[in-house]
FIVEX-535181 format. One record per residue (C-alpha): x, y, z. Coordinates in nm, 4 decimals, decimal comma. Example, Ala and Ser with C-alpha at 12.3 -4.5 7.8 and 13.67 -1.06 7.14 Angstrom:
! residues 2
<r><east>1,2300</east><north>-0,4500</north><up>0,7800</up></r>
<r><east>1,3670</east><north>-0,1060</north><up>0,7140</up></r>
This chain:
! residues 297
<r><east>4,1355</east><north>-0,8069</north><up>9,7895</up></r>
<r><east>4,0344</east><north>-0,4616</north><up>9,6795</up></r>
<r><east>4,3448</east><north>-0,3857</north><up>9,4684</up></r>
<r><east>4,2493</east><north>-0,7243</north><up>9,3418</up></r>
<r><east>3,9002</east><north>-0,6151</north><up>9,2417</up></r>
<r><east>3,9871</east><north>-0,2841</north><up>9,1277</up></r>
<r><east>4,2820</east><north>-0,4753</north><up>8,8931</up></r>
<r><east>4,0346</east><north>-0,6853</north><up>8,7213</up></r>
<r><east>3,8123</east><north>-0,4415</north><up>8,6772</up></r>
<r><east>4,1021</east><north>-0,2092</north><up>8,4593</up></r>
<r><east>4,1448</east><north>-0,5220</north><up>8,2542</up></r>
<r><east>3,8000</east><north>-0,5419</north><up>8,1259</up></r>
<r><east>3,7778</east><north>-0,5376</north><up>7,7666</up></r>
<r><east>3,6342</east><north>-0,1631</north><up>7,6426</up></r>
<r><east>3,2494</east><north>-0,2140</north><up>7,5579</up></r>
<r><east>3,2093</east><north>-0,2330</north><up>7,2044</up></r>
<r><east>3,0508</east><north>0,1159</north><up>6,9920</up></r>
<r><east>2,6675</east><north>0,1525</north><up>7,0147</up></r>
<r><east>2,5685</east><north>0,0459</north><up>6,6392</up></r>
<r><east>2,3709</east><north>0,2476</north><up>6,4795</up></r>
<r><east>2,0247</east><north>0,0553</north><up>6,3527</up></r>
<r><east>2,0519</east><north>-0,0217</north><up>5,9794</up></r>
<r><east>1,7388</east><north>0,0334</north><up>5,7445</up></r>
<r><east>1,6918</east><north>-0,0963</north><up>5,3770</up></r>
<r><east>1,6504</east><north>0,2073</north><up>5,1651</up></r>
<r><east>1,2603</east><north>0,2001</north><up>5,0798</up></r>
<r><east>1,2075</east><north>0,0775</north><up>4,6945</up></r>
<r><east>1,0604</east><north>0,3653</north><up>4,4845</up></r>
<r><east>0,6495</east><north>0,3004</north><up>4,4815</up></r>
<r><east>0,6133</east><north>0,3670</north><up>4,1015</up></r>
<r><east>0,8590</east><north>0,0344</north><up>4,0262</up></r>
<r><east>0,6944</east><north>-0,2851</north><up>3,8858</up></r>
<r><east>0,6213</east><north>-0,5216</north><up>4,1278</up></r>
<r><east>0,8408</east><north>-0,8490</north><up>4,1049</up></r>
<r><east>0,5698</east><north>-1,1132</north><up>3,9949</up></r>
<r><east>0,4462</east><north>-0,8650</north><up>3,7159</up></r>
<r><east>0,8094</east><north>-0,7555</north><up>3,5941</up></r>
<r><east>0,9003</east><north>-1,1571</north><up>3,5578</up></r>
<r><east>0,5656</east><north>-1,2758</north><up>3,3878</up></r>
<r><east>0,6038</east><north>-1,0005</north><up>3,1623</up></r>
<r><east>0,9972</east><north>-1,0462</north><up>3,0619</up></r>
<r><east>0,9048</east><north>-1,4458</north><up>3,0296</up></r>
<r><east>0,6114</east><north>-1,3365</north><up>2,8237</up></r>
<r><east>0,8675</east><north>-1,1402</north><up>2,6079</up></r>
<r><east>1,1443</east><north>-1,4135</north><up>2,6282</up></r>
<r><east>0,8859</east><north>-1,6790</north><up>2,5173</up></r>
<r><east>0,7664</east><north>-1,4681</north><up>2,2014</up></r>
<r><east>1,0899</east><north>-1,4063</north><up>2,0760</up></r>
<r><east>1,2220</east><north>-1,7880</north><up>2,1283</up></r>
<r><east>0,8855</east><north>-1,9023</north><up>1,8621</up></r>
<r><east>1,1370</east><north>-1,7239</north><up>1,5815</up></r>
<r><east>1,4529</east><north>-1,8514</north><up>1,7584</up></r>
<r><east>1,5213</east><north>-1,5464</north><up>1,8898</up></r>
<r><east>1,7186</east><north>-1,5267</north><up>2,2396</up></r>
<r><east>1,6463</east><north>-1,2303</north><up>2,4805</up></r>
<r><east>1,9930</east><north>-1,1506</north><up>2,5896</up></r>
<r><east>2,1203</east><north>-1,1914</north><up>2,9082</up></r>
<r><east>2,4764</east><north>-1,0634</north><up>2,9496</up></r>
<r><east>2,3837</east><north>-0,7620</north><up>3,2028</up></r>
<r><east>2,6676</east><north>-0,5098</north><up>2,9506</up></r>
<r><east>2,6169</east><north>-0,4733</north><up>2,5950</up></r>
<r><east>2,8628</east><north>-0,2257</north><up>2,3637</up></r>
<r><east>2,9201</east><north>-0,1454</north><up>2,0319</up></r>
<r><east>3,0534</east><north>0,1073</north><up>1,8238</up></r>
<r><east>2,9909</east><north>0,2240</north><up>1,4763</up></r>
<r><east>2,7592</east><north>0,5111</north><up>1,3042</up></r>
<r><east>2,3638</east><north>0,4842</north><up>1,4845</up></r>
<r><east>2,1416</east><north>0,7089</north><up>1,4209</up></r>
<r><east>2,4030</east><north>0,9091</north><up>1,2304</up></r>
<r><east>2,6217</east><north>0,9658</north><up>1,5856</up></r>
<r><east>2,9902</east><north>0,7748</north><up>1,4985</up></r>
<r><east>3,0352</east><north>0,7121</north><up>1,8886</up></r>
<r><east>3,0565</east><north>0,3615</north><up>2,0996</up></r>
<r><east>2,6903</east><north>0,2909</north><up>2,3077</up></r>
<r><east>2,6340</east><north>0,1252</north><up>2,5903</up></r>
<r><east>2,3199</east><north>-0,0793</north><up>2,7015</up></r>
<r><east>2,3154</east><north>-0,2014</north><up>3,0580</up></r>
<r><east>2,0016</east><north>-0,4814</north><up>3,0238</up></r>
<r><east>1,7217</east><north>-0,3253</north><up>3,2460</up></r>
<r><east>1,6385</east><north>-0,5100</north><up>3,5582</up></r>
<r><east>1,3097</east><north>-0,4499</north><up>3,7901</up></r>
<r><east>1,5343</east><north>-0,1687</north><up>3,9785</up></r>
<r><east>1,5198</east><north>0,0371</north><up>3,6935</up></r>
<r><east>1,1356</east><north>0,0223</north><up>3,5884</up></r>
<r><east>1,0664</east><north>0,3508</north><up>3,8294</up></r>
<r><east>0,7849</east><north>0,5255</north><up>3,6280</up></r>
<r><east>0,7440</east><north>0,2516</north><up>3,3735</up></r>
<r><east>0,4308</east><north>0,1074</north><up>3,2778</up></r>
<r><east>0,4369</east><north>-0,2945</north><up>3,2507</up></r>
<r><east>0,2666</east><north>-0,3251</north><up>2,8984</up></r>
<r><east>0,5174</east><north>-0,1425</north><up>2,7681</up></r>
<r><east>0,7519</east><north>-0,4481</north><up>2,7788</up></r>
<r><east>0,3757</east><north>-0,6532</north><up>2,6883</up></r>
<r><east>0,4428</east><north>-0,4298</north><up>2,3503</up></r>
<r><east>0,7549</east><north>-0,4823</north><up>2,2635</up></r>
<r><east>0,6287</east><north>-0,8569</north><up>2,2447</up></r>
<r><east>0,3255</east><north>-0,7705</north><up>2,0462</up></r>
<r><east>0,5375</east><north>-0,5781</north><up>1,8170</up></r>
<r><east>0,7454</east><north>-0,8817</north><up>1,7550</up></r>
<r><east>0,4611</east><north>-1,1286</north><up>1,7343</up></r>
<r><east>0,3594</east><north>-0,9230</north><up>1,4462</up></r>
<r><east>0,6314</east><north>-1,1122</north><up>1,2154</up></r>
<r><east>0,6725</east><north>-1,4425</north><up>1,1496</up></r>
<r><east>0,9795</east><north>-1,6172</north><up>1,1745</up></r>
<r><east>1,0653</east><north>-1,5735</north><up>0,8557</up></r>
<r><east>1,0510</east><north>-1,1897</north><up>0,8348</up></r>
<r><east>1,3031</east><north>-1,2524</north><up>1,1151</up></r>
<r><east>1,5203</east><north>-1,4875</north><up>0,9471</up></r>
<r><east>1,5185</east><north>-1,2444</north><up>0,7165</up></r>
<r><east>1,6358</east><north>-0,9631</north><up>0,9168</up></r>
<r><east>1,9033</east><north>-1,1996</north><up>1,0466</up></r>
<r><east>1,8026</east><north>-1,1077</north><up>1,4292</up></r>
<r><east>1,9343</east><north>-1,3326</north><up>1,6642</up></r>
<r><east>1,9480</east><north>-1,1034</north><up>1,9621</up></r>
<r><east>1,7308</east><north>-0,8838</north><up>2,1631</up></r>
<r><east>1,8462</east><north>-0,6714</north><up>2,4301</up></r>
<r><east>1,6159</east><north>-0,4902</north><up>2,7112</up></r>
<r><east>1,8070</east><north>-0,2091</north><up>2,8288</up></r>
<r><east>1,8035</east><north>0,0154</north><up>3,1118</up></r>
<r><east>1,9256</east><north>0,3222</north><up>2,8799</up></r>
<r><east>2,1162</east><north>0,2798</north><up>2,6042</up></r>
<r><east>2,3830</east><north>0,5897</north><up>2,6099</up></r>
<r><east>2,6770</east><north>0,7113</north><up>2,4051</up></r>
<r><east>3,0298</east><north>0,7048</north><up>2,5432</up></r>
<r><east>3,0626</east><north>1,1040</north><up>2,4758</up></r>
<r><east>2,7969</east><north>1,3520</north><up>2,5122</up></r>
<r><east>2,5934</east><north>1,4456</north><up>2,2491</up></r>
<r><east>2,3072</east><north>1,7458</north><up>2,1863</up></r>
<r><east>2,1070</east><north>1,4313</north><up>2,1149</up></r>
<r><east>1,8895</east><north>1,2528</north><up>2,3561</up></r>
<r><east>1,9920</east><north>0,8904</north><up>2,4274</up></r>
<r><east>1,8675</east><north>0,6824</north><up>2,1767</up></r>
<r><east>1,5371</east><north>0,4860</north><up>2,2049</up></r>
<r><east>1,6868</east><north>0,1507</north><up>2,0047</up></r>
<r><east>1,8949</east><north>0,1022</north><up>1,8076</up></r>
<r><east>1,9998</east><north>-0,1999</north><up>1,5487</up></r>
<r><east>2,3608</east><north>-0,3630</north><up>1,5788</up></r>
<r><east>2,3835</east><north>-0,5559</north><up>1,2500</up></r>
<r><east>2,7541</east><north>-0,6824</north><up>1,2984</up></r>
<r><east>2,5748</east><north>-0,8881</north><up>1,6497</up></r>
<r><east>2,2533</east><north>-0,9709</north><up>1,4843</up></r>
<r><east>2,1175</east><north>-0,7447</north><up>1,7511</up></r>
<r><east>1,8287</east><north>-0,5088</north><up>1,8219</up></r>
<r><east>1,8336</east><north>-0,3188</north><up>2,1702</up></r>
<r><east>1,5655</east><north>-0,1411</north><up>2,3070</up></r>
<r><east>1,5179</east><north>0,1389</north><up>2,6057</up></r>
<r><east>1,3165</east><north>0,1194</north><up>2,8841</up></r>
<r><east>1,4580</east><north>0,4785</north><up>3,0250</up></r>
<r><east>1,2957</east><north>0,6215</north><up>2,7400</up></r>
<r><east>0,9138</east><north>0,5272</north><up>2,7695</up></r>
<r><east>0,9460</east><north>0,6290</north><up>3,1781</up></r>
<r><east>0,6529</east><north>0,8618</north><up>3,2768</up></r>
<r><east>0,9462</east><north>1,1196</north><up>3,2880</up></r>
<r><east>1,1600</east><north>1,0783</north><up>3,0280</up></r>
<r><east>0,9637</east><north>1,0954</north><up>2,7170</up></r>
<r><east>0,9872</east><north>1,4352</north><up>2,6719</up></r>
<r><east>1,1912</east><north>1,5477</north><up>2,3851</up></r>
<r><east>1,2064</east><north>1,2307</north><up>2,2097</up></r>
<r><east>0,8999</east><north>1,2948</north><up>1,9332</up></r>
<r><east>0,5516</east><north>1,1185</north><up>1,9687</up></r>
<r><east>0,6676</east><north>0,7752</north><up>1,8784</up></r>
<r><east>0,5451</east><north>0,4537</north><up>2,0707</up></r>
<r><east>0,8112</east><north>0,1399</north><up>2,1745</up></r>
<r><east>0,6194</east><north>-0,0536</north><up>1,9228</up></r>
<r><east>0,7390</east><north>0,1845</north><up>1,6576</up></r>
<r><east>1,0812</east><north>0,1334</north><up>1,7520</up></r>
<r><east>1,0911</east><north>-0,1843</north><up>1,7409</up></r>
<r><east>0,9640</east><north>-0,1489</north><up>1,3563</up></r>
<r><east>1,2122</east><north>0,1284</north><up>1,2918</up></r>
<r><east>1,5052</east><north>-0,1079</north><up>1,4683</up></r>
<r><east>1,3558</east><north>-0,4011</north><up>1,2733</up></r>
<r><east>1,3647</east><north>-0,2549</north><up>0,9194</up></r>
<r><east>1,6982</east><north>-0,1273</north><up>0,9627</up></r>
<r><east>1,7909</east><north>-0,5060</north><up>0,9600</up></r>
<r><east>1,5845</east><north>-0,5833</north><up>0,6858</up></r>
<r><east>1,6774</east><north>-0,2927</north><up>0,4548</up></r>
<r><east>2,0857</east><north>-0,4073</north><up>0,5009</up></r>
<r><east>1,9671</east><north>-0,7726</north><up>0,4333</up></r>
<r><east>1,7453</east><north>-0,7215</north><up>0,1085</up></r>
<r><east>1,9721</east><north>-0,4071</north><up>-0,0203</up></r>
<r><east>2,3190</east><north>-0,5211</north><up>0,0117</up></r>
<r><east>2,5695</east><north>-0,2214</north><up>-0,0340</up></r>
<r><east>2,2871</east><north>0,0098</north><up>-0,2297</up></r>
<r><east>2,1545</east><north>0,0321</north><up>0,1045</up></r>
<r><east>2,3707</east><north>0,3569</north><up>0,1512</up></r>
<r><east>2,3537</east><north>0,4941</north><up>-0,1903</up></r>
<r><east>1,9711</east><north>0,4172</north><up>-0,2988</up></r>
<r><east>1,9671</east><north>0,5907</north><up>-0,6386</up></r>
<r><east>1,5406</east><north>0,5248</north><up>-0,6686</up></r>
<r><east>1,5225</east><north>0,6570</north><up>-0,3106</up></r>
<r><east>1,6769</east><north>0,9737</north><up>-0,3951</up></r>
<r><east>1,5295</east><north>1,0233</north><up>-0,6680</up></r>
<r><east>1,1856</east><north>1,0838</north><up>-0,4965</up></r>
<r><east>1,3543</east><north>1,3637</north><up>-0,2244</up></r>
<r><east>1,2685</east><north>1,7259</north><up>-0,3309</up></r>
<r><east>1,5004</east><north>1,8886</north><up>-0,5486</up></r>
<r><east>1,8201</east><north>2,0510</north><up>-0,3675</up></r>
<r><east>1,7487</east><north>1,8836</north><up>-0,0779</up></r>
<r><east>2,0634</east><north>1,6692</north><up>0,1308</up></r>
<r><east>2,0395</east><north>1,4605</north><up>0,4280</up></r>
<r><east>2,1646</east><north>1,6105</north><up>0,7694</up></r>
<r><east>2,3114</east><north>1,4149</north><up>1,0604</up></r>
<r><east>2,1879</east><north>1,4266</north><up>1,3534</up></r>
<r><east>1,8358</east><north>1,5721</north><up>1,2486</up></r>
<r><east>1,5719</east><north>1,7447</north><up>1,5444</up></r>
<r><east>1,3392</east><north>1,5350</north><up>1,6515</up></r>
<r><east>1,1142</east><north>1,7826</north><up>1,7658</up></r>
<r><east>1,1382</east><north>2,0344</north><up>1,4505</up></r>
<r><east>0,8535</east><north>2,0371</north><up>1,2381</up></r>
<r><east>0,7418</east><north>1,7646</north><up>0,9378</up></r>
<r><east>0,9053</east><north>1,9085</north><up>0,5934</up></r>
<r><east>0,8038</east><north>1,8731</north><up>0,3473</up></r>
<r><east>0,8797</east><north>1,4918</north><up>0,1640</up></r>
<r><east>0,9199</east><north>1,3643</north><up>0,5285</up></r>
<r><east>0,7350</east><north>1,1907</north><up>0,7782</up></r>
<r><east>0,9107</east><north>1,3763</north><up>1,0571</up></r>
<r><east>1,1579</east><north>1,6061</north><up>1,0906</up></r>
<r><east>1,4002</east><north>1,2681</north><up>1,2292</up></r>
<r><east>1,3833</east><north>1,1658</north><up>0,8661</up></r>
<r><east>1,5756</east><north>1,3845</north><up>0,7274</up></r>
<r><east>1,9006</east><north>1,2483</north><up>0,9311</up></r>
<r><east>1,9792</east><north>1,0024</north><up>0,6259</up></r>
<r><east>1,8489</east><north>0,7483</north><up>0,3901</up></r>
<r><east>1,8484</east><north>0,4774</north><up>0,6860</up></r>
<r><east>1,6425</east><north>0,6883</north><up>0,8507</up></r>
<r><east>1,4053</east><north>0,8269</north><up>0,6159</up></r>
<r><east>1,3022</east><north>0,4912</north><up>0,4881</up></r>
<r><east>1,3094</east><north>0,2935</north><up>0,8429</up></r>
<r><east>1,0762</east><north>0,6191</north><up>0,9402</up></r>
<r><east>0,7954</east><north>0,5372</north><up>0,6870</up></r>
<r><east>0,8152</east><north>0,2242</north><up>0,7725</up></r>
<r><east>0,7327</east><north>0,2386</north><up>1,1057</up></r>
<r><east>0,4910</east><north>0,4867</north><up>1,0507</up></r>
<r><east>0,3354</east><north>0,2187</north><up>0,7890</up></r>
<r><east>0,3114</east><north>0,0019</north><up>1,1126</up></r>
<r><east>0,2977</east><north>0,1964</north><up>1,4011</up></r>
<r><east>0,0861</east><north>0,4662</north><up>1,2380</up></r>
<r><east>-0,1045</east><north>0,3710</north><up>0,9636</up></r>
<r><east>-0,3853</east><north>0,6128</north><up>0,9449</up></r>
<r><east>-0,1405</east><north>0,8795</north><up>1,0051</up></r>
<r><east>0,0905</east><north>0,7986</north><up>0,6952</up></r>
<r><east>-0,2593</east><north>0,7907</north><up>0,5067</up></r>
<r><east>-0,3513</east><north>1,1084</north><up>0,6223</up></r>
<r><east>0,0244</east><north>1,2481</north><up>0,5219</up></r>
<r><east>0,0446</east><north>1,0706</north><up>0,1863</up></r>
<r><east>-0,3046</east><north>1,2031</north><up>0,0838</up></r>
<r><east>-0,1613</east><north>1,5634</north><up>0,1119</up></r>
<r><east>0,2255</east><north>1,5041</north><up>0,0549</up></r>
<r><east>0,2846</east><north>1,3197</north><up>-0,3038</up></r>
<r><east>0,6704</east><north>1,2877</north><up>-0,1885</up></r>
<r><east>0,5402</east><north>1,0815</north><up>0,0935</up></r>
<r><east>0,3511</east><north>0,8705</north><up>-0,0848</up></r>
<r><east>0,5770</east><north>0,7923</north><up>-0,3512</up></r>
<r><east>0,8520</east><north>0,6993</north><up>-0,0218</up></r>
<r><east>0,5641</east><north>0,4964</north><up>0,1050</up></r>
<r><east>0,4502</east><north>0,2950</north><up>-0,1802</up></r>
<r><east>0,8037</east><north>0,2475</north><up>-0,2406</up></r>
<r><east>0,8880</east><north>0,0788</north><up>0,0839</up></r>
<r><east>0,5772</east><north>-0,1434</north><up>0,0593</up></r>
<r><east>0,6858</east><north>-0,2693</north><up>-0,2459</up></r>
<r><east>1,0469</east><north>-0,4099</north><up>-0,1057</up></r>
<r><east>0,9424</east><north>-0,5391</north><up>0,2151</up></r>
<r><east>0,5920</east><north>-0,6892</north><up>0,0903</up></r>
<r><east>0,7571</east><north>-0,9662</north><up>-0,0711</up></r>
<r><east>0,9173</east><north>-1,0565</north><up>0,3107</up></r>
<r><east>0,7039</east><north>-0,9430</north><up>0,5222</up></r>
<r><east>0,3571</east><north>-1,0591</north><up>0,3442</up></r>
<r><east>0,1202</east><north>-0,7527</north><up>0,2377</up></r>
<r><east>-0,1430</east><north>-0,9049</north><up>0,4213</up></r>
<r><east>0,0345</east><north>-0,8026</north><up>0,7025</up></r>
<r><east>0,1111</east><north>-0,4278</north><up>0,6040</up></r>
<r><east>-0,1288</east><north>-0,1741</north><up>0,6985</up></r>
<r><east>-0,3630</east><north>-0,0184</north><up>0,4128</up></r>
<r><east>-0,5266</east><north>0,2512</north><up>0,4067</up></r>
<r><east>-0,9005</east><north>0,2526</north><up>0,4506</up></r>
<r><east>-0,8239</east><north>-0,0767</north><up>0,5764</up></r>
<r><east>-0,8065</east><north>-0,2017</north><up>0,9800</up></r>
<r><east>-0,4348</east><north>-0,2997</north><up>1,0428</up></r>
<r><east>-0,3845</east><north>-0,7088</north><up>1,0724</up></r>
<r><east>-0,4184</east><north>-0,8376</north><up>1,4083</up></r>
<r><east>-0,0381</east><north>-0,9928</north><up>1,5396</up></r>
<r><east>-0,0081</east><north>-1,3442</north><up>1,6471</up></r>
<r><east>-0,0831</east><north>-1,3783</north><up>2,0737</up></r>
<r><east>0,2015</east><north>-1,2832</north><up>2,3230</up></r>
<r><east>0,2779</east><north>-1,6236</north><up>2,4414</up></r>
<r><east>0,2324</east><north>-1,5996</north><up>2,8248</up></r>
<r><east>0,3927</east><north>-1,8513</north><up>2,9787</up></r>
<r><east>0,7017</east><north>-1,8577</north><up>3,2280</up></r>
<r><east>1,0031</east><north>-2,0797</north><up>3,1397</up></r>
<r><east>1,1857</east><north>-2,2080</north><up>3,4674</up></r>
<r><east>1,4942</east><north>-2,0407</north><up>3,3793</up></r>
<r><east>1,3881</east><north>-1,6780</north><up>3,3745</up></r>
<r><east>1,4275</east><north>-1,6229</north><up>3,7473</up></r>
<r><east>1,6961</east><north>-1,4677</north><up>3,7782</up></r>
<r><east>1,7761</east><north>-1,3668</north><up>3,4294</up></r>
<r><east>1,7632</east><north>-1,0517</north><up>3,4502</up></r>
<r><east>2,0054</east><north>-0,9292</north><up>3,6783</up></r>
């Protein structure tokens, strides 16, 4: 009976390996908390479906072409909670009230169909350039906008600009293509109020200082730029253009200029003046739609 015992005992199946405990990896404290991030993305979602815009939801976006006077493919990866570490919930409460400033006809106009919230938007190859805050895809109908950028860390070297400002810049990009056809590229009465000798550089500084005829130093990238620059200064900025078109004749020639072409569109009630309180935009629409859980990645 022992050998017996001792035999059974030498067949005993090997005790499995100790595991070793598993813990989630602790979220970063500075993200948006789950309720907040979803009200504020339906909030969003609901303001851009008034003009028939959809907020897209495919989590990859490319597309390739000349932005921001880079030739290079970009990337957007649409931003889910995960990636709101350092970013302040009203900033996606501004992109709304940016786009609640227009009626649906301005975007109609614009021919935007889509809007993309993105994580980062990034080029395929490196660049001297810092990723690029939004940009407009006019081929997709398309605007995208960063998150990464407007993080409490990540500002730096991008220029004082606000999200609502890009969305303006992004926006009039659209609208300059739509209302100037194929001049949009060679704008004879634009360049005609540049200082003499002067030619377009791409990719301008951001951070250099204003020249002279310029808004910023970004401006002086291209044509695109220059204009879409006023413009959202015009909307972003008002008393700021004021205060540079009171000293800079070249600026206010480039901002009475742009008023004039996107008045008829946009309404000039709705354009800044100066001396005059900017127009208040129509209410963020805060209500949740069932299907944005889960939207978002």
């Amino acid at each position: 009976m022992r050998w017996a015992v001792l035999a059974l005992v030498g067949c005993a199946a090997p005790l499995p390996p100790a595991r070793t405990p598993e813990f989630a990896t602790p979220e970063p404290p500075d993200l948006i908390d789950a309720s907040t991030f979803t009200t504020r993305v339906a909030s969003l979602r609901a303001t851009l479906a008034r003009s028939k815009v959809a907020l897209d939801t495919t989590p990859v976006l490319a597309a390739c072409g000349v932005h921001h006077g880079i030739d290079d493919c970009l990337r957007c990866e649409l931003a889910s909670r995960t990636d709101t570490s350092g970013v302040d919930p009203d900033i996606i409460d501004a992109v709304a009230i940016a786009f609640a400033h227009y009626p649906t006809a301005v975007l109609r106009a614009a021919h935007l169909d889509h809007v993309a919230l993105c994580r980062r938007i990034a080029y395929d190859h490196a660049h001297d350039e810092p990723d690029p805050a939004g940009v407009a895809i006019y081929g997709d109908q398309r605007l995208m906008i960063s998150l990464a950028v407007f993080s409490a860390t990540a500002h730096e070297g991008h220029g004082d600009f606000s999200i609502e400002q890009v969305v303006h810049h992004e926006l009039f990009h659209m609208l300059d293509r739509a209302t100037q056809g194929a001049a949009v590229e060679d704008d004879h009465a634009w360049h005609a109020l540049n200082p003499p000798r002067f030619a377009y550089r791409a990719p301008a500084p951001l951070t250099a200082s204003r020249p002279t005829g310029f808004v910023n130093a970004y401006a002086t990238t291209n044509e695109l730029e220059d204009r879409a620059s006023v413009y959202e200064y015009m909307m972003g900025q008002p008393e700021e253009l004021c205060a540079l078109a009171r000293l800079d004749p070249i600026v206010a020639a480039k901002a009475k200029l742009v008023r004039s072409r996107v008045a008829a569109i946009v309404g000039d009630s709705r354009l800044p003046h100066c001396n005059r309180p900017p127009p208040k935009p129509a209410p963020v629409l805060h209500e949740r739609p069932p299907s944005i859980v889960g939207k978002m990645r």
